[in-house]
C-alpha positions in Angstrom: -8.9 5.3 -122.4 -11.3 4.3 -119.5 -14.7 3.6 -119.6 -16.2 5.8 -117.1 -19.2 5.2 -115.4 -22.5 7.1 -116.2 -24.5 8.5 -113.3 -27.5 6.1 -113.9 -25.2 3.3 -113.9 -23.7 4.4 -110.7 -27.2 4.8 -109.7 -28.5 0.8 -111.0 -25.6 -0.4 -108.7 -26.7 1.7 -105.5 -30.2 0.6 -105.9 -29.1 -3.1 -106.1 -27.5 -3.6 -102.5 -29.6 -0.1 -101.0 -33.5 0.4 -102.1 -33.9 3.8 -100.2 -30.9 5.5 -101.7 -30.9 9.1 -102.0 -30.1 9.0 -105.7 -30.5 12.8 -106.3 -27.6 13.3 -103.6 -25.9 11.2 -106.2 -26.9 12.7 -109.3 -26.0 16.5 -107.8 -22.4 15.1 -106.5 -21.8 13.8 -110.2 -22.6 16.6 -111.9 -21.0 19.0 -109.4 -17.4 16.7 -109.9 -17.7 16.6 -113.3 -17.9 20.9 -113.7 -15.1 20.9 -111.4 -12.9 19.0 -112.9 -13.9 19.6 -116.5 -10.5 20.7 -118.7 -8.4 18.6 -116.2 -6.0 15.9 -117.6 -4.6 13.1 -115.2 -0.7 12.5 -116.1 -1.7 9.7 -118.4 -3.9 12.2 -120.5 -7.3 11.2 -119.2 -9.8 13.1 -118.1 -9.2 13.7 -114.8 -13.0 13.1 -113.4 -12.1 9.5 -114.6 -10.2 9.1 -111.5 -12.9 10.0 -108.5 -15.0 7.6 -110.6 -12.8 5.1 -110.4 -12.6 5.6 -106.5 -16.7 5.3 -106.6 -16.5 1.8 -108.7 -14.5 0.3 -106.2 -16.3 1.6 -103.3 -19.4 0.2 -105.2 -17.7 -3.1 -105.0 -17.8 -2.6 -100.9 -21.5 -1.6 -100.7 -20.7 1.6 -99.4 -23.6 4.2 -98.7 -24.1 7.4 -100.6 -22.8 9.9 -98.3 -19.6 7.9 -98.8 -20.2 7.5 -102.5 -20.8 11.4 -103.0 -17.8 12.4 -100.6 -15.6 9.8 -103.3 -16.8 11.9 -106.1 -16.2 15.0 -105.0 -12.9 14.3 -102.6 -9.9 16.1 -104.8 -12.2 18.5 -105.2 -11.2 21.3 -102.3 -7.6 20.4 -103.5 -7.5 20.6 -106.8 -10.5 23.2 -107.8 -10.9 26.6 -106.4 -14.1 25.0 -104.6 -14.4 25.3 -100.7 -15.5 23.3 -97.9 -18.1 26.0 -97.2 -19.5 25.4 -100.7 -19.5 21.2 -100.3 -21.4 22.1 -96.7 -23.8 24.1 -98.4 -24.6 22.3 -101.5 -24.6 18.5 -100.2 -24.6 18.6 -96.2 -21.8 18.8 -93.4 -21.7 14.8 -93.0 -20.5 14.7 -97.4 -18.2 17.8 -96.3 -16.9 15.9 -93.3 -16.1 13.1 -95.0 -13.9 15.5 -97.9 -12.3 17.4 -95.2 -10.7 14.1 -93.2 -9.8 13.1 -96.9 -8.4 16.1 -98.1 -5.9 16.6 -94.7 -4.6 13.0 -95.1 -1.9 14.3 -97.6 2.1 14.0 -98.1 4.3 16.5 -96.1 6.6 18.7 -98.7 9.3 19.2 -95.9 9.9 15.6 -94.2 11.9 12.8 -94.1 10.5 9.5 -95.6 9.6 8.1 -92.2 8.8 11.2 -90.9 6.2 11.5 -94.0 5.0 8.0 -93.3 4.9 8.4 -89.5 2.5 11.9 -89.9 0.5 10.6 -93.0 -0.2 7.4 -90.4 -1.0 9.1 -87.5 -3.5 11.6 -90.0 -5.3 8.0 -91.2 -5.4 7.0 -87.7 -7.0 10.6 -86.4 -9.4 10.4 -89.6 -10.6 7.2 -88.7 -11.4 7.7 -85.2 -13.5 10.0 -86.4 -15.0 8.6 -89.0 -14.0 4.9 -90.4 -15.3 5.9 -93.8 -12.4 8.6 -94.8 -9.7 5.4 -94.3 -11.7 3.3 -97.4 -11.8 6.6 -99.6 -8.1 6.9 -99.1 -7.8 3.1 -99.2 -9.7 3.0 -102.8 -8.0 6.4 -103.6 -4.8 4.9 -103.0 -5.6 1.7 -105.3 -6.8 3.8 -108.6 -3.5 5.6 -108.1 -1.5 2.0 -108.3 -3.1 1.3 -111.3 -2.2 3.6 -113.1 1.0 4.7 -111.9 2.8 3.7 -115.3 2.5 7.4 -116.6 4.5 8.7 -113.5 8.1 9.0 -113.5 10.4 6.2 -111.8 11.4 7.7 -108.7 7.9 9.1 -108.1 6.3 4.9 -108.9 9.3 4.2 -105.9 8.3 6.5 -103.8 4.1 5.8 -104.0 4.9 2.4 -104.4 6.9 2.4 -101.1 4.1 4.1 -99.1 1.8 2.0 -100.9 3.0 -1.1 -99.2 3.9 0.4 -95.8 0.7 2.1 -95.2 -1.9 1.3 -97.1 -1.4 -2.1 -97.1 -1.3 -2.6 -93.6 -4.3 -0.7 -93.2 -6.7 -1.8 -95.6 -5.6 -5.2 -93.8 -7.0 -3.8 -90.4 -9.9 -3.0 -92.6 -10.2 -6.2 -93.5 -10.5 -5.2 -97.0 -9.5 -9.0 -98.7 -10.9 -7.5 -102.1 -8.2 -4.7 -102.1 -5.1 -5.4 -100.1 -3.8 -8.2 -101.9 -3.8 -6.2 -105.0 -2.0 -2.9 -103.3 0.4 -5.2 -102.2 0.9 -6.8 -105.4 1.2 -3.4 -107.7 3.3 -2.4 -104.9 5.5 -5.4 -104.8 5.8 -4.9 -109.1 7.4 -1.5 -109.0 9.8 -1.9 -105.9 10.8 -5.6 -106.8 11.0 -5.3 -110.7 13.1 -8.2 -111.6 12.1 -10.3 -108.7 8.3 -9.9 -110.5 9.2 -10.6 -114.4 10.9 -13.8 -113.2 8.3 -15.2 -110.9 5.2 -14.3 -113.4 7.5 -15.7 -115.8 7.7 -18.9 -114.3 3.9 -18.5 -113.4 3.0 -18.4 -117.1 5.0 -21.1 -117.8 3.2 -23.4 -115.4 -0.5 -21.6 -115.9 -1.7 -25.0 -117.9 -0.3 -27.5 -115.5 -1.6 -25.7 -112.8 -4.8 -24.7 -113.7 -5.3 -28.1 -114.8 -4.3 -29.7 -111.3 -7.1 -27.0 -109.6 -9.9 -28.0 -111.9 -9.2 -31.9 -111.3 -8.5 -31.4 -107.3 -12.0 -29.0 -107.3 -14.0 -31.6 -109.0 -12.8 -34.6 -107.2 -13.9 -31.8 -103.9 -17.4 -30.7 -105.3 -17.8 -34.6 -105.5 -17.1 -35.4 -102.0 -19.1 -32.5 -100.6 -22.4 -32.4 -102.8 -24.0 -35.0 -100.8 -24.0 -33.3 -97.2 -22.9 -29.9 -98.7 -24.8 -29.2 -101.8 -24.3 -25.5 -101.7 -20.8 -25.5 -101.8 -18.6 -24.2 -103.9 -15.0 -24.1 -104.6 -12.7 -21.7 -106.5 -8.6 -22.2 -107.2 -6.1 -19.9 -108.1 -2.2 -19.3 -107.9 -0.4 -17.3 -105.4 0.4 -13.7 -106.1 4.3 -13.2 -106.8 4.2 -10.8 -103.5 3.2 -14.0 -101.8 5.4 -16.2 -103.8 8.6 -14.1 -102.4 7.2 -14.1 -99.1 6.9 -17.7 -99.1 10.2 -18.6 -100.5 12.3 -15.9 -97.9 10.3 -18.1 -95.0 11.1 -21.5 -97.2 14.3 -21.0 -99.1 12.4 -22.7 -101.8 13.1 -21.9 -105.3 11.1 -20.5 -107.5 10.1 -23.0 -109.6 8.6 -25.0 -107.3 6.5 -22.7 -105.8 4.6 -21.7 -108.8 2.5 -24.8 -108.1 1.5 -23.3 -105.1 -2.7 -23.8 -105.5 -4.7 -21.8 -103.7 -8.2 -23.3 -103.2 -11.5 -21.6 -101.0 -14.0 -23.6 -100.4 -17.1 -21.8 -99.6 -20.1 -22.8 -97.8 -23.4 -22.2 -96.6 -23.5 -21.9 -92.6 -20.7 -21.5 -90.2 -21.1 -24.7 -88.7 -20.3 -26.5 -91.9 -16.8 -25.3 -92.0 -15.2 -28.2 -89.6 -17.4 -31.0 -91.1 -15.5 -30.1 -94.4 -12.1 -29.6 -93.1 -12.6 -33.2 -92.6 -13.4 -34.4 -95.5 -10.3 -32.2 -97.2 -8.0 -33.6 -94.8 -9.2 -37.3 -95.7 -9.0 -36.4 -99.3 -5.6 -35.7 -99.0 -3.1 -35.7 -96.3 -2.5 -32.5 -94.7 0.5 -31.1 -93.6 0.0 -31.1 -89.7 1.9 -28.3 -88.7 0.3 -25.8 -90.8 -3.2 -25.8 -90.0 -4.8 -21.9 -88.4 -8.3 -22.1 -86.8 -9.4 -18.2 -86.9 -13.1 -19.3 -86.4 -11.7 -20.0 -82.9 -9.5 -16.9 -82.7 -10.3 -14.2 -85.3 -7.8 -11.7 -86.5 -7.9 -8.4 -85.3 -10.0 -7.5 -88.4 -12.7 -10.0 -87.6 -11.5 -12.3 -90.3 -12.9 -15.8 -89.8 -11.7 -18.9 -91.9 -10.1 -22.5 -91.6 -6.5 -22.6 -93.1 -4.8 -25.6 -93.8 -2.0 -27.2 -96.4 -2.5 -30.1 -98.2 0.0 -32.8 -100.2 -1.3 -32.5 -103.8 0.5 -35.0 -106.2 4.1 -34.5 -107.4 4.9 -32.9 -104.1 2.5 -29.9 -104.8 1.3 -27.6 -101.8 -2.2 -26.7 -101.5 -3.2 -23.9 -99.3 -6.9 -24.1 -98.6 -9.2 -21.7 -96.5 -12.5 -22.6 -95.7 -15.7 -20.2 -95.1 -19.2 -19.6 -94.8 -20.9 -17.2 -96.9 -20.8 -14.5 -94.4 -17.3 -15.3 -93.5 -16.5 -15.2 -97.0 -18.3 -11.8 -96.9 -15.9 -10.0 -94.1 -12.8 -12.0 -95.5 -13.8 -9.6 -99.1 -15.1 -6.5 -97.5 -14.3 -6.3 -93.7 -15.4 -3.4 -91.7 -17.9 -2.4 -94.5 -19.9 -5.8 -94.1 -19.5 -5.6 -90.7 -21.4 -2.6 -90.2 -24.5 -1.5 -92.4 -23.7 2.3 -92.5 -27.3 3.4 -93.3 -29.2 0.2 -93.7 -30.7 -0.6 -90.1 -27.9 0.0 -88.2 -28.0 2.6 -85.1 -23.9 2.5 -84.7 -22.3 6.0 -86.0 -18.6 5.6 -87.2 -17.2 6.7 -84.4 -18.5 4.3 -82.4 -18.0 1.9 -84.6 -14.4 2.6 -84.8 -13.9 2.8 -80.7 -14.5 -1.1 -81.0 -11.6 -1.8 -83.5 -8.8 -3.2 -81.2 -6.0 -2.5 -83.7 -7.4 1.0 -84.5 -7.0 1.4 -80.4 -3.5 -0.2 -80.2 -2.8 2.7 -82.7 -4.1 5.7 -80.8 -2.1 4.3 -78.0 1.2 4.2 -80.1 0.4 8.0 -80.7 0.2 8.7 -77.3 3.8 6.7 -76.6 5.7 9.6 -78.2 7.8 7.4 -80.3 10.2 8.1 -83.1 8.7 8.4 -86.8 10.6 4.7 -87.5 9.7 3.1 -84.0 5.6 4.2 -84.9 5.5 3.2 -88.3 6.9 -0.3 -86.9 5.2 0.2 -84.3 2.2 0.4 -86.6 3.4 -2.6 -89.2 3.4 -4.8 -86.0 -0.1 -4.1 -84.6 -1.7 -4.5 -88.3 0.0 -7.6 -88.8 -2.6 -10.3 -89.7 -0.4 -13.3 -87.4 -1.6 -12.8 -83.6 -1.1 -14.4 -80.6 -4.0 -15.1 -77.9 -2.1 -16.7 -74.4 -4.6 -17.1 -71.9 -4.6 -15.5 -68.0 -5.1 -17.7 -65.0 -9.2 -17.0 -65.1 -9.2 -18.6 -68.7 -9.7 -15.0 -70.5 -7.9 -15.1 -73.9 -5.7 -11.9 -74.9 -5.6 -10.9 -78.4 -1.4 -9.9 -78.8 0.7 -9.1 -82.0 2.9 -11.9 -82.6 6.3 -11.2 -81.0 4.5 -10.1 -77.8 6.2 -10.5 -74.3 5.4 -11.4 -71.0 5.7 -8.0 -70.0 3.1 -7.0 -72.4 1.2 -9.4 -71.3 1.4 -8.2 -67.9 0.4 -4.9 -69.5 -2.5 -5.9 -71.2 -3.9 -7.3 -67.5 -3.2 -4.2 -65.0 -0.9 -1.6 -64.1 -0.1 -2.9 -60.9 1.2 -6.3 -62.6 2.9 -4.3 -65.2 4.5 -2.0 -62.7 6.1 -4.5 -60.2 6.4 -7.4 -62.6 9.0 -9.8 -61.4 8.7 -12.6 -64.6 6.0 -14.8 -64.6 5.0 -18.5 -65.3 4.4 -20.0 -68.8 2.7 -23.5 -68.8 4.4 -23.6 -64.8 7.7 -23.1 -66.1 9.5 -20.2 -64.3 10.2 -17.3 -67.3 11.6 -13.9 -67.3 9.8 -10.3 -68.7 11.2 -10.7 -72.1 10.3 -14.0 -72.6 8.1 -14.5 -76.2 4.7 -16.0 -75.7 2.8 -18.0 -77.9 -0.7 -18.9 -78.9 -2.6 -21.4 -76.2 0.5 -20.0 -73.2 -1.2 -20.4 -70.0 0.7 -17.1 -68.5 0.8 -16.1 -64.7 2.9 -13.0 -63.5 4.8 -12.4 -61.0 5.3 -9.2 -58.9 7.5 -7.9 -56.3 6.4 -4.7 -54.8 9.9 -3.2 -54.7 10.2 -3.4 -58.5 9.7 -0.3 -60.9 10.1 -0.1 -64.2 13.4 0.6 -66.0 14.5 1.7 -69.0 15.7 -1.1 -70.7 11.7 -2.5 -70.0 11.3 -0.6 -73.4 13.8 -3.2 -75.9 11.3 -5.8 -75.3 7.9 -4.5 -75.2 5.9 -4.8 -78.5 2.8 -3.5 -77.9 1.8 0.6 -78.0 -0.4 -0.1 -75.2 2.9 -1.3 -73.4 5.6 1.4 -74.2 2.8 4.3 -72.7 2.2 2.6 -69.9 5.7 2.1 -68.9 6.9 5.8 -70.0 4.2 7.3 -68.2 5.3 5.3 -65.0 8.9 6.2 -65.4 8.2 10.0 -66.0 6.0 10.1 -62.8 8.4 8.4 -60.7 11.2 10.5 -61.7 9.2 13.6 -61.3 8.5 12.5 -57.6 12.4 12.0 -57.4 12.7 15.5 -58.4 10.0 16.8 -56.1 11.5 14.6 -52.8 14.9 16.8 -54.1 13.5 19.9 -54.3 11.5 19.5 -51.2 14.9 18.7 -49.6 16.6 21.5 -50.3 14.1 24.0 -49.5 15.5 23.8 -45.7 18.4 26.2 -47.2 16.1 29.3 -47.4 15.9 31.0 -44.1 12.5 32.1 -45.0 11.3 28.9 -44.0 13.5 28.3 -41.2 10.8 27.9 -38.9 8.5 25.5 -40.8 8.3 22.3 -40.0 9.3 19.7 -42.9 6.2 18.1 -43.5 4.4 21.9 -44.4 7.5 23.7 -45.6 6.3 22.6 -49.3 3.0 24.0 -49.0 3.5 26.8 -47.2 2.3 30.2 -48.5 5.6 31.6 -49.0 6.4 28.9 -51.6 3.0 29.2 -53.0 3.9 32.7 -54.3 7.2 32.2 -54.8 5.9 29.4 -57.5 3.1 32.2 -58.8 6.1 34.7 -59.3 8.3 32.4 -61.2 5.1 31.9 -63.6 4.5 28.1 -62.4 1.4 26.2 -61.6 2.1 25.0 -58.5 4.2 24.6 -55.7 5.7 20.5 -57.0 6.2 22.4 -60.6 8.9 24.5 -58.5 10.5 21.7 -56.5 10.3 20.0 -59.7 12.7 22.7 -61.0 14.9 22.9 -57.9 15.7 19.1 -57.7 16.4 19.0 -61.4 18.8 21.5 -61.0 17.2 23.9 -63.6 16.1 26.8 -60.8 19.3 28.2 -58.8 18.6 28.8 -54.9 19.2 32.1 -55.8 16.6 32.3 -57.8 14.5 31.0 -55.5 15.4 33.3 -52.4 14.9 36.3 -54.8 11.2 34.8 -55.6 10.7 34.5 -52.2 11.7 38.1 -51.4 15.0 37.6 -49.8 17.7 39.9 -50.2 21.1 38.9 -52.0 21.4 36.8 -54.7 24.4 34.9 -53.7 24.0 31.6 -51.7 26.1 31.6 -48.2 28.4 28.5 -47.9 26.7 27.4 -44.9 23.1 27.6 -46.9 24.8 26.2 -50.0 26.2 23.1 -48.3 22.5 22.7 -46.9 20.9 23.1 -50.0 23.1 20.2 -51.1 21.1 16.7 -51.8 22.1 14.4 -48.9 23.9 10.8 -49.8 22.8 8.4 -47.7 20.8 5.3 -46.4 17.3 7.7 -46.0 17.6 9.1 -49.9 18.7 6.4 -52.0 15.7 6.3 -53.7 16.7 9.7 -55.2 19.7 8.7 -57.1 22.1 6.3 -58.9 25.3 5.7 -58.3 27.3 5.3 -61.6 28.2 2.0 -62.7 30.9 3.3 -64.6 32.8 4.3 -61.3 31.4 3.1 -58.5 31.5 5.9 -56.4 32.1 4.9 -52.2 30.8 7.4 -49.5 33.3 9.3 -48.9 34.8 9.6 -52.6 35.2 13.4 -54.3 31.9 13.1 -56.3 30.2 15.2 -59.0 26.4 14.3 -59.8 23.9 14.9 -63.1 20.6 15.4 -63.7 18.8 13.8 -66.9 15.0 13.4 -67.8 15.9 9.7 -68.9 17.7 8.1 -66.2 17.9 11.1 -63.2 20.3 11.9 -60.6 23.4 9.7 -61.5 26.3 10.5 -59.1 30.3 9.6 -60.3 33.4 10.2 -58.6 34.9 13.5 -60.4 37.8 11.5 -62.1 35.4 9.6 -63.6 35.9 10.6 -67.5 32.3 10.2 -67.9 31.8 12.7 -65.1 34.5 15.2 -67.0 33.0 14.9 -70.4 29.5 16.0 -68.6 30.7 18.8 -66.3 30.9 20.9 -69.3 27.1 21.0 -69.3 26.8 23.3 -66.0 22.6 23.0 -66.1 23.1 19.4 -65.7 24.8 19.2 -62.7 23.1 18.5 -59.2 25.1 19.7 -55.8 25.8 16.3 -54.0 27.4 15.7 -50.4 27.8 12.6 -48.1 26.1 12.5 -45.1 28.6 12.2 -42.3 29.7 8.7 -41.4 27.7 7.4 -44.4 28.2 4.0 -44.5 25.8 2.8 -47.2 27.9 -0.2 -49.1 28.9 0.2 -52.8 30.6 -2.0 -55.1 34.0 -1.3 -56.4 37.1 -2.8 -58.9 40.4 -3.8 -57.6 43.6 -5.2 -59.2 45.9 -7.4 -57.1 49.7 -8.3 -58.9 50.9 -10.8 -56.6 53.8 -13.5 -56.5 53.1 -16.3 -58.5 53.5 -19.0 -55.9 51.0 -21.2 -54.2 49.0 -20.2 -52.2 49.5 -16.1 -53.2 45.7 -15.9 -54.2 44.2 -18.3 -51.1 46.5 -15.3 -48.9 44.8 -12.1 -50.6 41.0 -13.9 -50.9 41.7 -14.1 -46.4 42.9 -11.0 -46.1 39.9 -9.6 -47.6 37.5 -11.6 -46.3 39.3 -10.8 -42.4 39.1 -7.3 -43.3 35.2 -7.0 -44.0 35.2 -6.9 -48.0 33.0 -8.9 -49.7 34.3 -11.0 -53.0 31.4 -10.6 -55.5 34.0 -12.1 -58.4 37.1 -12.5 -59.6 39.1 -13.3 -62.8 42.7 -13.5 -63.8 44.2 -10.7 -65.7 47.7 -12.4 -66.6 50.1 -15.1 -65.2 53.8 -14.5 -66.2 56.9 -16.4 -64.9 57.2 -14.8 -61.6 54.4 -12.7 -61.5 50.3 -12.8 -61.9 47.6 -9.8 -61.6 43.7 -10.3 -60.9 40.7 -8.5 -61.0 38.4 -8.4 -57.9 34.9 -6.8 -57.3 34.5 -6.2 -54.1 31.4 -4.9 -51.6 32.7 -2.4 -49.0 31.2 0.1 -46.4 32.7 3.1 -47.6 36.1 4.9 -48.6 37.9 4.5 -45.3 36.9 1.0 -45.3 38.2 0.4 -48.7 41.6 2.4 -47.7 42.2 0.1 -45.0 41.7 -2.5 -47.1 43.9 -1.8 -49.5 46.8 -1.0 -47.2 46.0 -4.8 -45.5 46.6 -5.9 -48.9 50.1 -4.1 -49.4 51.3 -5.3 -46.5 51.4 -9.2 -47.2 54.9 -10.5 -48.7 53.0 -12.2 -51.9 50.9 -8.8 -52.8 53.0 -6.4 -55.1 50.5 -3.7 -55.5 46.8 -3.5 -55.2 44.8 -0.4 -57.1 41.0 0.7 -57.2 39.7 0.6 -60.4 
C-alpha cells in the first residue's frame, strides 16, 4: 500500500523552496481531490487519490509552483468525476482550470491506428505546451506514476503504455530537460517491452554490484584526493549504467554483455562553471582518456540547455568510465531542466508562453505540424528533433547552427534563408565541393551555393531532416505549381469569345472573369484559372459562368483552349521520362498536385493506365514547327563486322542527332544490337534519322524506344 502524502506535509515541502506560497490554494485543492475521488480504487486496489498525489511528489521534486501543484491534484478530475471545468474555474481560478483543461485533452484516441494515436497525442503535447509549458510536466510526472505501477495492468495493455511511454514521453521529458525523470521512463519502459533482454542484463549487473561498486568507491576517493586542494567543494557520486543504456551501448559496440556491466558512471560536481575544465584535467591525467569520446556541451548546449563535460576514461582491467562534469547549477538544469530554468512565480516576469516561444526544439515541432506529414514521418520527425546528439556547423560569418544530427546541407541552407534554400546548387564543406544531400558535422565550415534557375523538387524531401526544412520546401513547391496552373489557365482563357477583344495582359482581370469567378463560388479570379489549368473546371463551364450561350466547346475554340507545347511554355510542363515524347508525337497529358502537367506519347502504358481517370487529363497540342529538342531511345541490330558501329555513330552524328550514350545489348555470331540515346529536334527529325540509318548495308533495323 502507498504512503500518501498528508496536506501539511505537501505544505512543509512547498514552504521549503517557495516562502510566499499560497498554502490555502493547496489545502482547498487537497481536500476538493480527495471528495472527488473518495470510493475510487486504482487497478492495483489503491485508493485512487494515491495517484494525483503521487503526480504532486514528483512535481515537488521539480520545485514546481502551486498553481501547478493544485492543477496535479485535481487533473483526472473533469475525467473521471462528474466535476466540470466550470466548477475548477470557480472554486480555484481560471489559471488551476487552465492548466486541467490542456491536461485533460492530452488523451488516447479510441478510433486510431498506433501511429496515428501517437502522432495526435504528440501534436496535443506539443499545442498544450505552447500554451503553457507546465501541462507537458503534469503529463510528464503523470505518465511516470503510471510506469510504476503498471504491474496490475494486463500484458498487452503494459505493451501498449510502455510503447508510448518510450516514444513520447521519453523524448519529451528529454526536451524538458527533465534528467531526474527520463532516464527512469526509459528504463520502466525498456523492462516491459525488452523482458528477457532486462532479466539478463540486471542479472549480470547483480552479479558484478560488489566488484563494481567497489572499483567506484576506490576511483572516487583517489578523485576527492586530487581535487580537495584547488576544489574543496567538490563532490563525486558513481553508479552503473541503466540496462536501457547497457543495450544501447552494446547495439553501437557489439560488446557483450558481460563486459559492459562494469560500465562506471561517475559525476563529478562542482562549485562554479569555470571549474569544470580545470578538473577535466586532472581526470584526464588521473587516467588516460579515450580521445575520441570526449563532448564539450558547455561550448555547445543541447537543445534542452543541458551543460556538462563528457568524457571516457581507461579504468583498470579494461574498465570504461563514463564521467560528466558540472557545476552546481549545471547539475541543477541537467536534474530539472526547464523548471530550473525558469522560476514560475518566484521573481520571474516570463509567462509560459513566452517562455516556451524560446524553446528551439518545441519550435522545430510546431514547424513539423505545419509540414502536413504522415502520422509515422511526424513522430520520427519528432524522435529526430528531441534527440539529445546535435550538430552545430558554422556559416561563413562564424554564426553556429544548432541541427539534429543527421542534418543536410540542404537544411542547412534552410536554416540560413529561403532564397539559399530555394535555388541551392550544393555548397562547400571545409572548401571541398559537396552536393544538397551531403551529411554535416559538428565544427563544418558550410557555404552554399545557388543558381537562380534552380527550384526545388520533389525528391529535395528524401534528404531533409529538419521540420523547418520539409515546410519550407512544400510550401515552395505548391506555390510554384499553383502559378503553373494559373499561367495555364490564363492561357486558355483566349478560347472564350467573351474576351476576344481583351488584350492578354488584362484578359485575367477583367470584370467578366471577376464574376464569372463570384458565380462559380470562388474567391478570386487565380482561384478560377487555378481550376482551368488543372483541368478540374470544363471551358464549358466557364462560358456558361460567363453568360455564353451553348455548352458545347466549338472545335476551333477547343483546339485554342488547348495548352501550347513549345519553347515560350516549357516552364508549364514535363515531358515524361518514361516516353520521351518529340514534338510532333500523338500525345496525351495529366494533371497531378504532386508533380503537374506531365505530357506522354498516348502508347505510352503509363499514359493508358492514367487515361482512365478523365479529370486528370489536360488538352495538350504542339505548336506548329515546334522544334524544342527532346531525348529519345533507339535500338540499332547491325552486322557484326568492323567498323558496323564507327558507320552508324557517323551517320548520326551527319544527320544532326546528338549521342548522349550508348551500350551494347547483345553480340551473336553474325549479328549485334545497341542501345542509343539520342538528342533530336523533333519527330520529323527523328524520322529522317531513322530512315538514314536503314539505309546503310551494316544496319539491320533501327526502332524508337
Amino acid at each position: 500500500m502507498a504512503v500518501m502524502l498528508t496536506v501539511d506535509e505537501i505544505g512543509a515541502r512547498v514552504l521549503a523552496y517557495n516562502r510566499e506560497a499560497d498554502l490555502d490554494l493547496v489545502a482547498r485543492a487537497y481536500r476538493f481531490a480527495e471528495g472527488a475521488h473518495r470510493g475510487q480504487l486504482r487497478h492495483s486496489g489503491e485508493p485512487y487519490f494515491s495517484h494525483p498525489l503521487a503526480v504532486v511528489e514528483i512535481l515537488l521534486g521539480l520545485e514546481l509552483d502551486v498553481p501547478t501543484l493544485c492543477a496535479a491534484l485535481l487533473h483526472d478530475t473533469v475525467e473521471d468525476t462528474p466535476t466540470s471545468l466550470n466548477d475548477l474555474r470557480h472554486r480555484f481560478g481560471s489559471e488551476v482550470a487552465s492548466l486541467v483543461d490542456g491536461v485533460t485533452k492530452v488523451e488516447l484516441l479510441a478510433e486510431a491506428t498506433p501511429s496515428e494515436k501517437r502522432a495526435t497525442n504528440l501534436g496535443k503535447i506539443v499545442s498544450a505546451m505552447v500554451g503553457d509549458i507546465r501541462v507537458a510536466l503534469i503529463k510528464v510526472a503523470d505518465r511516470l506514476h503510471n510506469m510504476r505501477t503498471l504491474a496490475a495492468m494486463g500484458a498487452a495493455k503494459q505493451a501498449r503504455i510502455a510503447a508510448e511511454t518510450r516514444d513520447l514521453y521519453v523524448p519529451i521529458a528529454m526536451g524538458l530537460g527533465l534528467g531526474a525523470i527520463y532516464p527512469e521512463l526509459a528504463e520502466l519502459s525498456y523492462q516491459v517491452l525488452h523482458r528477457e533482454e532486462y532479466d539478463e542484463i540486471r542479472a549480470c549487473f547483480d552479479y558484478a554490484h560488489e566488484r563494481v561498486r567497489a572499483r567506484g568507491e576506490s576511483f572516487a576517493g583517489e578523485l576527492l584526493q586530487r581535487l580537495a586542494p584547488r576544489f574543496p567543494g567538490a563532490r563525486v557520486e558513481c553508479r552503473p549504467c541503466f540496462a536501457h543504456e547497457v543495450a544501447r551501448i552494446q547495439r553501437s559496440l557489439g560488446e557483450p554483455i558481460e563486459r559492459l556491466a562494469h560500465i562506471l558512471r561517475v559525476t563529478v560536481i562542482v562549485e562554479h562553471d569555470d571549474d569544470c575544465y580545470p578538473v577535466l584535467g586532472i581526470l584526464h591525467a588521473l587516467r588516460p582518456p579515450i580521445l575520441d569520446r570526449f563532448k564539450d556541451y558547455i561550448a555547445t548546449p543541447r537543445s534542452n540547455q543541458y551543460r556538462a563535460l563528457h568524457s571516457r576514461l581507461r579504468g583498470a582491467r579494461g574498465c570504461t568510465i563514463r564521467v560528466r562534469i558540472l557545476s552546481v547549477a549545471m547539475d541543477q538544469v541537467a536534474r530539472r531542466g526547464v523548471t530550473y530554468q525558469w522560476a514560475y512565480k518566484r521573481g520571474a516576469d516570463e509567462p509560459p508562453a513566452a517562455f516556451a516561444r524560446r524553446m528551439q526544439w518545441l519550435h522545430e515541432l510546431q514547424e513539423a505540424q505545419k509540414a502536413m506529414l504522415t502520422s509515422d514521418e511526424f513522430v520520427e520527425m519528432a524522435r529526430d528533433t528531441l534527440a539529445s546528439d546535435r550538430i552545430h556547423p558554422v556559416t561563413p560569418r562564424g554564426d553556429v547552427l544548432n541541427l539534429p544530427r543527421g542534418a543536410t546541407l540542404l537544411d542547412f541552407a534552410c536554416a540560413i534563408h529561403t532564397d539559399l534554400a530555394y535555388h541551392c546548387a550544393g555548397g562547400r564543406v571545409d572548401g571541398r565541393r559537396v552536393e544538397r544531400d551531403h551529411v554535416l558535422r559538428t565544427g563544418d565550415q558550410v557555404e552554399i551555393l545557388t543558381e537562380a534557375m534552380i527550384e526545388p523538387a520533389p525528391s529535395w524531401l528524401t534528404f531533409v531532416r529538419t521540420p523547418h526544412a520539409r515546410r519550407l520546401l512544400r510550401e515552395q513547391m505548391r506555390s510554384r505549381q499553383r502559378e503553373r496552373t494559373i499561367a495555364i489557365g490564363r492561357d486558355r482563357l483566349r478560347a472564350i469569345p467573351a474576351l476576344a477583344g481583351v488584350a492578354d495582359g488584362a484578359r485575367a482581370s477583367c470584370p467578366a472573369a471577376q464574376a464569372a469567378a463570384r458565380r462559380l463560388g470562388l474567391a478570386n479570379v487565380d482561384a478560377l484559372l487555378a481550376r482551368l489549368g488543372a483541368g478540374r473546371l470544363s471551358m464549358g463551364e466557364l462560358r456558361a459562368a460567363m453568360g455564353e450561350q451553348g455548352g458545347e466547346e466549338k472545335v476551333g475554340e477547343a483546339a485554342a483552349a488547348c495548352l501550347l507545347l513549345g519553347e515560350a511554355n516549357t516552364r508549364l510542363y514535363h515531358l515524361a521520362h518514361c516516353c520521351h515524347p518529340l514534338a510532333g508525337d500523338d500525345v496525351i497529358a495529366f494533371f497531378s498536385q504532386r508533380d503537374g502537367i506531365i505530357v506522354h506519347r498516348r502508347i505510352c502504358h503509363h499514359a493508358v493506365r492514367r487515361a482512365v481517370d478523365v479529370d486528370e487529363v489536360v488538352p495538350v497540342r504542339w505548336q506548329s514547327e515546334a522544334a524544342l529538342g527532346g531525348q529519345v531511345g533507339m535500338v540499332v541490330e547491325m552486322r557484326n563486322e568492323p567498323g558496323a558501329l564507327a558507320t552508324v555513330c557517323s551517320r548520326i552524328g551527319e544527320q544532326g542527332g546528338n549521342i548522349l550514350c550508348t551500350r551494347t545489348l547483345g553480340v551473336g555470331h553474325r549479328f549485334g544490337s545497341a542501345h542509343f540515346d539520342l538528342e533530336v529536334r523533333n519527330l520529323n527529325h527523328l524520322v529522317r534519322l531513322l530512315d538514314a540509318l536503314r539505309g546503310e548495308t551494316v544496319v539491320v533495323s533501327a526502332e524508337r524506344v
